[in-house]
N, C-alpha and C positions, 0 to 999 in steps of 0.2 A: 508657344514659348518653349523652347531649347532646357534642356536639364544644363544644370551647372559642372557637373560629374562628368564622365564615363561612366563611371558605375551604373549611376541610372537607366542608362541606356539597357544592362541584362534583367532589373530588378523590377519584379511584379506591379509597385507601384506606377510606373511607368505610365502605365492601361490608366492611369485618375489623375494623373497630375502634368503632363506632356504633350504640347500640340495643339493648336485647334479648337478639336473637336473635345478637348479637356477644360474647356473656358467655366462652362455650369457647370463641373464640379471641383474647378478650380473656387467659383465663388463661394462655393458652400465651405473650402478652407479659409475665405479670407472672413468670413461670417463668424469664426470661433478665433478668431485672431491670429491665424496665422500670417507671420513674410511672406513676399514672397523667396524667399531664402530657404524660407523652414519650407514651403511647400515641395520644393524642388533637392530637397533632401532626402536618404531614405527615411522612408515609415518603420517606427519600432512600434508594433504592439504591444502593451505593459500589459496582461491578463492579470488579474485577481480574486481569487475566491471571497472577496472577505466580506463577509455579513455578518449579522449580531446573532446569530443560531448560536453559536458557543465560544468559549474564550480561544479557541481556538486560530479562530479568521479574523477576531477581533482588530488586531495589529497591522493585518498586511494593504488596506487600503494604506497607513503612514507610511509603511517600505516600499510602498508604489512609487511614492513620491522621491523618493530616495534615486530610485532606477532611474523615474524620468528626470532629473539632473544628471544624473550619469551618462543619461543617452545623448544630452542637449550638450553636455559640455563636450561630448567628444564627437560633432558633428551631425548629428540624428534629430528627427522630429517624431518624440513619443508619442504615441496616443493609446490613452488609458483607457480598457472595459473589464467589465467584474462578469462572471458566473459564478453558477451556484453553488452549493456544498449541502451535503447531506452530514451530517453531524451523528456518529454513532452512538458516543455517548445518550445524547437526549433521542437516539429513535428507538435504542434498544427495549427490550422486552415487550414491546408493542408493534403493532401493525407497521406502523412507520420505519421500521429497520426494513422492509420491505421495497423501499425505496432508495437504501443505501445503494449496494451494488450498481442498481442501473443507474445512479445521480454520476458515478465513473464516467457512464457512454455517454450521458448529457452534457457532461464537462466537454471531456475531450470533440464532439460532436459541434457543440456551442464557440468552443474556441475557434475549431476550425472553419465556419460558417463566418462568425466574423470577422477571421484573416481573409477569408478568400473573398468574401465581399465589399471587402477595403480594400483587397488587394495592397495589404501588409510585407512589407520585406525581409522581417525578423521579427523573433519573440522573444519576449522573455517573461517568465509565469510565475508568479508564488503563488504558492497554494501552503495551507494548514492543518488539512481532515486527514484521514486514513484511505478515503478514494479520491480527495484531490490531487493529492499528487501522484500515483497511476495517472489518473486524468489527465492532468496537465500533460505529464510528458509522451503519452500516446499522441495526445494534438501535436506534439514537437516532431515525432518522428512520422507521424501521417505527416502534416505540413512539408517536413524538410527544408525549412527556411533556416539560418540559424539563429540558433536558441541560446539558450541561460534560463537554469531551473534555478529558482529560490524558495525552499522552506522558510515558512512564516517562524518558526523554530519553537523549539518546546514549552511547558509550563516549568515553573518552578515548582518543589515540593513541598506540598505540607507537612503542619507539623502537630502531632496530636500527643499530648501529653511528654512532648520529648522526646515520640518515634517520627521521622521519617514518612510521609502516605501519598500514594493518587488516589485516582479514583479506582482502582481496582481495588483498597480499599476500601470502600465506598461502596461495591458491591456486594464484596465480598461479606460488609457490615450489612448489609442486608440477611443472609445466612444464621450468623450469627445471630440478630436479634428474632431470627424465623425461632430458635430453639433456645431462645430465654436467657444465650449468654453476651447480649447487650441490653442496655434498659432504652427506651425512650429518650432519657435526656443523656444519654454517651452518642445514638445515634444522629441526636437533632447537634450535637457539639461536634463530631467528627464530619458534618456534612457542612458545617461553614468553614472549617478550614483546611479539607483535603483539596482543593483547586486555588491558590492564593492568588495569582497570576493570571494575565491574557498566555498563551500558546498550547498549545497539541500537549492532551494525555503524556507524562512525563518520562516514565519508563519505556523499555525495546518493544511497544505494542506496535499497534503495524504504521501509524504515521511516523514515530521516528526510525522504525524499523525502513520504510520507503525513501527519507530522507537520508539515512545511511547509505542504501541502494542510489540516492542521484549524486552524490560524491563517488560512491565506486565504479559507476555507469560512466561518469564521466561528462556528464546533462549538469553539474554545480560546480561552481568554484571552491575550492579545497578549504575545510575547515568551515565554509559557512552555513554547512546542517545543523551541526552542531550547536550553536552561539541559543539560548534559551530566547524565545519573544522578550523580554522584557531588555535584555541590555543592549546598550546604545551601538555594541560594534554591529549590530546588526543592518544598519544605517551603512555602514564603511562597507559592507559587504553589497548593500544593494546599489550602492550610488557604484561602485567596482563592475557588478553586473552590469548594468546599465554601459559604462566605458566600453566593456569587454566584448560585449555584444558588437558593437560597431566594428571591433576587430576581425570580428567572424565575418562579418557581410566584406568586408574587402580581401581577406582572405578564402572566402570562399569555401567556410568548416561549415558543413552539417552535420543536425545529430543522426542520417543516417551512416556517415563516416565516424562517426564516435560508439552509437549503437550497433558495437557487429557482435557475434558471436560470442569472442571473447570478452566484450565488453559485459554482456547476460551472465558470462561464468563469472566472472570479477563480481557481480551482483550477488547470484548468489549463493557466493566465496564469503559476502561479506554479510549476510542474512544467517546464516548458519553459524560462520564464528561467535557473532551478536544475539546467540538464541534470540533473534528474530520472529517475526508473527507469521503464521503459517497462512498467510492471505496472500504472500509476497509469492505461495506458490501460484497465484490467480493471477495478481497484477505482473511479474518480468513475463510470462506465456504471452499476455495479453499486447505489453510493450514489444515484444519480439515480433507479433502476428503484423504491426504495424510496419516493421519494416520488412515483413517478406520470409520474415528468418522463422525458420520452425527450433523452438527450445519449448517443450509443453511438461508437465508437471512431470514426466519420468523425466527428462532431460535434467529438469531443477533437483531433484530427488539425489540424481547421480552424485551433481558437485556438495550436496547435503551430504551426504555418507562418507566424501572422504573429507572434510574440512574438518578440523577443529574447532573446538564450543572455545572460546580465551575471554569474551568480555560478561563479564563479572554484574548481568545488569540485570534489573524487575522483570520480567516478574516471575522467574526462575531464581533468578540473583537476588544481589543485597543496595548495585547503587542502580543509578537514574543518570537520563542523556546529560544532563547538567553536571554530572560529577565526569561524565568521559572528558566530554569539554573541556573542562577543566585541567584537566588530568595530558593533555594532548590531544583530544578530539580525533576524531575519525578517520586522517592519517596517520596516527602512531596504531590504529587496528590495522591498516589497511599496509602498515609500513612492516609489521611482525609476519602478516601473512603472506608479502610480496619477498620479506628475507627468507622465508622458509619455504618458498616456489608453489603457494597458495594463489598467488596472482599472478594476469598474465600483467608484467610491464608495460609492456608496448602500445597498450592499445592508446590513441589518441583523445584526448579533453577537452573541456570547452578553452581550457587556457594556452590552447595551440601545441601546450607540451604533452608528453604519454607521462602517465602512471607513474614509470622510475622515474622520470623525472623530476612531476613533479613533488616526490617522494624522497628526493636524492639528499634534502636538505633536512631532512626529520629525523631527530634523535630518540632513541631510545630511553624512556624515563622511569630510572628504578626506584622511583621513591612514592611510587604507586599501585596496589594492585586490582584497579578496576579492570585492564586490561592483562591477560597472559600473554606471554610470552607464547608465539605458535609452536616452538618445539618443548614447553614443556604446558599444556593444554589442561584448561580444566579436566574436559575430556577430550579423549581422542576424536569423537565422531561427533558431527555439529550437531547444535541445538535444535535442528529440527529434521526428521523421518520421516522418508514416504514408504507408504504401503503399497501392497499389490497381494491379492489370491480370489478365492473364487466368490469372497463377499465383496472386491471391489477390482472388478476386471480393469477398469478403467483409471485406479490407483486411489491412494487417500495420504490423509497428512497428518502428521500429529508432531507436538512439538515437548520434545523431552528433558529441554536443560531445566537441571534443576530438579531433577528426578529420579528418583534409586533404583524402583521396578519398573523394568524396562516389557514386563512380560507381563499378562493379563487374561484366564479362562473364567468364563459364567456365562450363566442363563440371559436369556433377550430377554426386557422388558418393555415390548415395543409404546410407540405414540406416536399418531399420525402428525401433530404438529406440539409447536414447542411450548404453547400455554398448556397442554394436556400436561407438558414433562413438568412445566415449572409447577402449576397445581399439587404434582405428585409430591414432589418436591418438599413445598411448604406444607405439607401435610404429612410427609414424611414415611408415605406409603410403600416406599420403595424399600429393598433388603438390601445389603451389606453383600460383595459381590456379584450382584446385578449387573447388566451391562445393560444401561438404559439406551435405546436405539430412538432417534429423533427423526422422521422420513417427511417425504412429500415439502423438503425445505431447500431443494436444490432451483440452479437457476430457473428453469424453467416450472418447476413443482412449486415455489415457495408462491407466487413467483419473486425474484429476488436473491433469493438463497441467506437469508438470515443468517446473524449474528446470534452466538448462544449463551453472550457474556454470565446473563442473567441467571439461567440456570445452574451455571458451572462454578459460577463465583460465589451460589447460593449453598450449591456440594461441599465445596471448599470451606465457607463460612462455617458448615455443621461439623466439620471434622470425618468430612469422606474424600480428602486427598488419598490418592493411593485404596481406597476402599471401594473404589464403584470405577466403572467407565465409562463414556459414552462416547456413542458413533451417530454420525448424522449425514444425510447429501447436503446439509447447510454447512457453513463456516463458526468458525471459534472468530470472539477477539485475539488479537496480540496480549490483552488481561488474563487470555485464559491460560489455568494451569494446570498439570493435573492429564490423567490417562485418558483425555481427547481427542477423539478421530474423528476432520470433518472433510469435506469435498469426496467423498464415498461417490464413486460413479460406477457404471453409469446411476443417474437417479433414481428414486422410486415414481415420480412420474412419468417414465419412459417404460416401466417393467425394470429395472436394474435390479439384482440380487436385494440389495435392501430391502425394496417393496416387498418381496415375497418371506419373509421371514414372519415367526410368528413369537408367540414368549413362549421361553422353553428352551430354545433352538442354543444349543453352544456355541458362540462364538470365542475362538480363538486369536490374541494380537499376540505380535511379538514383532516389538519395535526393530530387537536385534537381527534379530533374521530378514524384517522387511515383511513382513506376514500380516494378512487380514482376514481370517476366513472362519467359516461357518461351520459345523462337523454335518453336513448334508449333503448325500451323494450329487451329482452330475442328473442322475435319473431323477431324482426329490425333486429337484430344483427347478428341473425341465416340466414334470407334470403340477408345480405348482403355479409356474409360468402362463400353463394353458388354462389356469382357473384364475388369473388376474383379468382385471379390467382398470382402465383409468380410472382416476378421481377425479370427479368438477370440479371446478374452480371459482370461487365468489368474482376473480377478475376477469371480468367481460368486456371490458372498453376502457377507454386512456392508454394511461403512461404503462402501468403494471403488463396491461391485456400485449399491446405493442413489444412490448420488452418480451414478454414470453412469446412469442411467434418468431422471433428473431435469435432469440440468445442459442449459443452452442453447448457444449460441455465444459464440465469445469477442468479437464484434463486439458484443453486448448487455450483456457483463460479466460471462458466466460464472455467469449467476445460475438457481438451483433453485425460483422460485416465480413467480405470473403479477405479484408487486411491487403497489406501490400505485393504480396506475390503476386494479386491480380491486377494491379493496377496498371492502366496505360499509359498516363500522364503524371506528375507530380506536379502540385500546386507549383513547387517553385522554378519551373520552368518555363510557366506559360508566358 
């Protein structure tokens, strides 16, 4: 049987539904009810994160539904599959954050296993965690079919007594009741109403921080990261995806035409304005690695230093993605840093148009100040810093909006892992200018590379903001606040400077300068080098074991494959 198109004739699906020798697995679509119209149409894959793990993913099997009308009305035959999500909120402070990170490469991994084995024409992905959508859009630019990213979109915010909270309250409230200054019944009151809602952690932590980045990438349609889970435009935006998508496969846009170079600066131009979650320096490395493009956490670090911090948001700030929204959503950021030559224009979108374009219509709104103006800036230098010196040759990150001392000396107080620091913690062992050092938690060492919400929101909660700091080869959340240094490479389970440090040892930061270092010679460091040995690992087989044999450094993005500069073929060519 003859396809109905031309089209058909270049598009992957071709190989399952044309000819012949396509009759059996023709029948297997007349089996789930397809025409045969719909079978001789392109395939759109609808991917979905969404499971009952957290209110996060909760919503985005209904937005699936949305896309496949969108895809169906505008000539397409959708076909819908979920993976997984790893949920940081509920893995954190436990073994199970161990899992975060690599549930990323499982995503993106899974997506693209099932396009290529349906032999798919196009995607389009919601996703709601803080590693689904990295995830997702890596499978978009490994693929290279075209794409449409949809954020499942944010929670709304609770409201505790008349303040404003998420869950970084919520942690944070852990802290506090560590040292007597909450009771029992404020804590069990403030935990049924800081998550009201189905969607993503509410403030700039790193899921809406990522969904910021797939509007400025140019992977979203304009305005729909923004829209909170709960209200109904969210619907109009994915039944639009769903249209638009179709538009891409006869035009013939990919996101590896959308993701170049400029497209990663435009990202994170807009991570930085948005003091942003310093994870996004893991996941744009990671997205880059997929199409070929080398941008690794110095490169990210660069457009960090000269951007401007302008939006006004949690958990540095005062509002949450639902008041940007509100306010003009993520093109009036994106419109202030593109007037002030923050962005590049030009670069091309999934809506066929570039940046200025489709920016050209967005007005400036002065009857709000969640958003700054780029030329007169909270601060001049964005919301979040990398480091580099002789305690992290390979660079580190720490995230400053919202922050007065930008500079930081004291004594290491080391811990091999992060239930040692939090023990310390809730016991309250630690002194006052310490610099608590967290090691053996980087990709390969954790393995995983952990989240340290728990600890740091526990700091915070005692009232050691700006009194303590900590450095780790693991990751912070987007929640965390406060004199934070994580992705420290190389690791301590490689021998990387961290590992060798002892308590006692001065470490020096200074965000300003760019600075990470230890007051220990070159020769210390060297003869301390030749008295390390590695540390064992409890992960000896599965997922954990697997993921550590393959993961790189966190300076590359934490990624498990040699990415696209190696590739031969592109799925969407075969």
């Amino acid at each position: 049987m003859d396809a109905k198109t031309n089209i058909k004739q270049r598009l992957p699906s071709r190989h399952v539904t044309e000819g012949p020798t396509r009759a059996p697995h023709r029948s297997y679509f007349y089996a789930m009810g397809l025409t045969t119209e719909q079978i001789h149409q392109p395939f759109v894959g609808v991917a979905s994160c969404w499971n009952e793990a957290a209110p996060c993913n909760i919503s985005l099997m209904r937005q699936a539904q949305a896309v496949k009308k969108g895809v169906a009305s505008a000539g397409g035959t959708p076909r819908e599959f979920c993976t997984i999500t790893v949920t940081d909120g509920i893995a954190m402070g436990h073994d199970g954050m161990r899992s975060s990170l690599p549930s990323r490469e499982c995503i993106a991994d899974s997506v693209e296993l099932t396009v290529r084995g349906h032999a798919y024409d196009a995607l389009v992905g919601l996703a709601g965690c803080d590693k689904s959508l990295p995830g997702m859009m890596m499978a978009m630019v490994r693929l290279n079919v075209p794409s449409i990213f949809i954020y499942g979109g944010s929670i709304l915010p609770g409201n505790f007594r008349g303040q404003q909270v998420t869950v970084q309250d919520m942690f944070e409230a852990v802290g506090k009741h560590s040292v007597g200054a909450m009771s029992d019944e404020d804590l069990d009151e403030i935990e049924r109403v800081a998550c009201p809602s189905a969607g993503a952690c509410g403030a700039q932590f790193t899921a809406n921080t990522m969904a910021t980045v797939s509007e400025a990438i140019g992977l979203a349609l304009p305005y729909s990261a923004g829209a909170p889970a709960p209200y109904e435009i969210r619907d109009a935006f994915c039944m639009t995806a769903g249209e638009k998508v179709m538009d891409l496969i006869a035009q013939n846009i990919r996101p590896r035409d959308i993701v170049t170079l400029k497209a990663l600066e435009n990202a994170a131009a807009v991570v930085a304005a948005s003091g942003g979650s310093t994870n996004a320096a893991l996941h744009l490395p990671a997205i880059a690695h997929e199409c070929g493009i080398k941008f690794d956490l110095f490169d990210v670090a660069e457009i960090f230093k000269k951007t401007p911090y302008v939006a006004d948001l949690k958990p540095g700030g005062r509002y949450v993605a639902k008041d940007m929204f509100e306010v003009g959503g993520i093109p009036l950021l994106m419109k202030t840093l593109l007037d002030n030559g923050f962005l590049h224009g030009d670069c091309i979108t999934v809506t066929g148009r570039t940046i200025a374009e489709n920016l050209k219509s967005v007005k400036w709104n002065p009857h709000q100040d969640v958003v700054h103006p780029a030329d007169k800036p909270i601060t001049v230098t964005g919301g979040v810093v990398g480091l580099k010196g002789n305690l992290a040759p390979e660079g580190a990150i720490v995230k400053v909006a919202g922050m007065s001392n930008l500079r930081f000396t004291g004594p290491a107080r080391c811990f091999d892992r992060e239930e040692d620091a939090f023990e310390a913690v809730q016991q309250r062992t630690y002194r006052e200018g310490e610099v608590i050092v967290i090691r053996y938690e980087g990709p390969k060492g954790g393995p995983g590379m952990r989240e340290m919400l728990q600890t740091t929101a526990a700091l915070t909660g005692q009232g050691m903001g700006g009194k303590i700091a900590l450095i780790t080869d693991g990751r912070f959340s987007g929640a965390t606040r406060g004199f934070c240094i994580g992705h420290v490479g190389p690791e301590a389970a490689i021998g990387g400077p961290i590992g060798l440090l002892e308590d006692g040892d001065i470490i020096e930061i200074d965000a300003v300068a760019g600075t990470l270092n230890v007051k220990l010679s070159d020769q210390e460091l060297a003869q301390r080098k030749t008295k390390w040995s590695a540390r064992a690992t409890n992960h000896t087989t599965g997922a954990l074991w697997k993921y550590a044999q393959q993961v790189g450094p966190a300076v590359g993005g934490a990624v498990t494959h040699p990415g696209g500069a190696h590739e031969k073929q592109c799925y969407a060519d075969i």
